[in-house]
N, C-alpha and C positions, 0 to 999 in steps of 0.2 A: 347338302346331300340331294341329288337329284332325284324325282318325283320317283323313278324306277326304282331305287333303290330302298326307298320307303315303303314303297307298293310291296318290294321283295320282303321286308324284314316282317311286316304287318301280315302278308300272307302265309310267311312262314311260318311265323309264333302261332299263329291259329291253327294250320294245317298241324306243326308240331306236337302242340299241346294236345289238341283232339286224339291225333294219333297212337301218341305215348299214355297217356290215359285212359282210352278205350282197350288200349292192349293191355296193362296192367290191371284192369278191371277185369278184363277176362279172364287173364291168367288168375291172379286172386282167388274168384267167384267158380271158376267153373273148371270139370276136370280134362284131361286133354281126352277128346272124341265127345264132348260133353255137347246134346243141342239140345236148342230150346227153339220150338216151334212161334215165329209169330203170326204171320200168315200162312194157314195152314195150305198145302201142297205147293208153297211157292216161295217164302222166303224163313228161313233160319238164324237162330244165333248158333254156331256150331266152333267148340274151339279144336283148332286144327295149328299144327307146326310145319313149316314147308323150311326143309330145306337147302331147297334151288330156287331155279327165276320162276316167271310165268310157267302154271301149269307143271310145276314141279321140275321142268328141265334141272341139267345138270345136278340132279339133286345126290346121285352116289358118287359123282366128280371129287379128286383126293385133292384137286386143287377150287374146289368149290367158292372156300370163303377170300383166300385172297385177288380170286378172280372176280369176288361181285365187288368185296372192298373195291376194289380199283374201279372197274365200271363206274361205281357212285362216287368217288372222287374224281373221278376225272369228265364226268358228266356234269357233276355238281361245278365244278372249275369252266368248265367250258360255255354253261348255262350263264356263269358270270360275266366270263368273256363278251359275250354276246350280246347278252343285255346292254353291257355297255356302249356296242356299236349301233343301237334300235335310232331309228327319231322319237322323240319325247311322244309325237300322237300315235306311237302307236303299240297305246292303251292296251288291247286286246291282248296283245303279243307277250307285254309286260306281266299279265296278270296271268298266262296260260305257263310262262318260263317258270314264274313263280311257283308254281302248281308243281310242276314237275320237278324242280328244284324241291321242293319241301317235301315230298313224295320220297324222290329219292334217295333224301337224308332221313326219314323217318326209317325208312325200312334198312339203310345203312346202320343207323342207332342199333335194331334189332339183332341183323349181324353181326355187329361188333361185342355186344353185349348177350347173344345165346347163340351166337353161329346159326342162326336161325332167323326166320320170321314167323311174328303171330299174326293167322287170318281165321278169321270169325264168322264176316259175313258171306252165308252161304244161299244162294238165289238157285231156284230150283223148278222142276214142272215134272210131275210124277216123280220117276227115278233116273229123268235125265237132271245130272249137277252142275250145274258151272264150278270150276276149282271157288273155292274161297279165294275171300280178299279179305282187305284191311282198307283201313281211311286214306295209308300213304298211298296204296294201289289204286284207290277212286281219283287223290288227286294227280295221279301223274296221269290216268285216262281222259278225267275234263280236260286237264293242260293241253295233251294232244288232241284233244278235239277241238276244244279254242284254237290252235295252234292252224287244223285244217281249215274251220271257219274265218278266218285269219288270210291264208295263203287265198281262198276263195274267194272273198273279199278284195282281196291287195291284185286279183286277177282279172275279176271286173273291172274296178276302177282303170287298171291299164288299158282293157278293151273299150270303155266308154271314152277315155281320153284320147286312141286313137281315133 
């Protein structure tokens, strides 16, 4: 099995696991609107239910759930695709697909299983909120930022090579 493909499976399991067990701990532990201050005016455990994308979109949409299903299946498909056409050095790329791949399928899981997603963590400064996230939503952020440091990188090198 190729280096990519193990990087994928190794990053996934972790991303996964974290994910589906931070949320099942919250859900558990805490009630829904339920926060727990850790640093104080600035970051939250807050358990919250979102039932659309970022920022709540689509969230009263009647065609909601089988249009994110599909999104993360066919993201998750396409991330594979991909991967497969990479050159082996390029590590970076591998490891941000990853990210975003396991992301997408965490919070797929949540979908599929409550029509919903669980997000927790709540970052804050007075009474301006960022929406809540979750672990799958941090890794599909790093992925995309790896992804830009990445494109940045592969941009230079063209411009030094000319």
């Amino acid at each position: 099995m190729p280096v990519r493909f193990r990087l994928l499976l190794i990053i996934s399991a972790v991303v996964l696991v974290l994910d589906q067990a931070t949320k099942l701990f919250i859900d558990s532990r805490f009630a829904l609107y339920e926060s727990l201050p850790v640093i104080d005016g600035f970051f939250a455990i807050t358990y919250v239910r979102n039932k659309g994308a970022a920022f709540g979109m689509l969230a009263d949409s009647s065609v909601r759930i089988p249009f994110f299903i599909s999104v993360a299946v066919i993201a998750a498909l396409g991330i594979l695709w991909y991967l497969g056409k990479l050159r082996e050095e390029q590590r970076l790329l591998h490891v941000a697909l990853a990210l975003v791949f396991s992301g997408a399928v965490g919070n797929l899981i949540d979908r599929i299983r409550l029509g919903e997603v669980i997000d927790f963590l709540d970052v804050y400064w007075r009474q301006y909120h960022w929406p809540a996230f979750n672990v799958a939503d941090s890794a599909i952020c790093v992925g995309v930022g790896l992804m830009l440091l990445d494109l940045w990188r592969e941009e230079r090198r063209r411009k030094l090579k000319d």
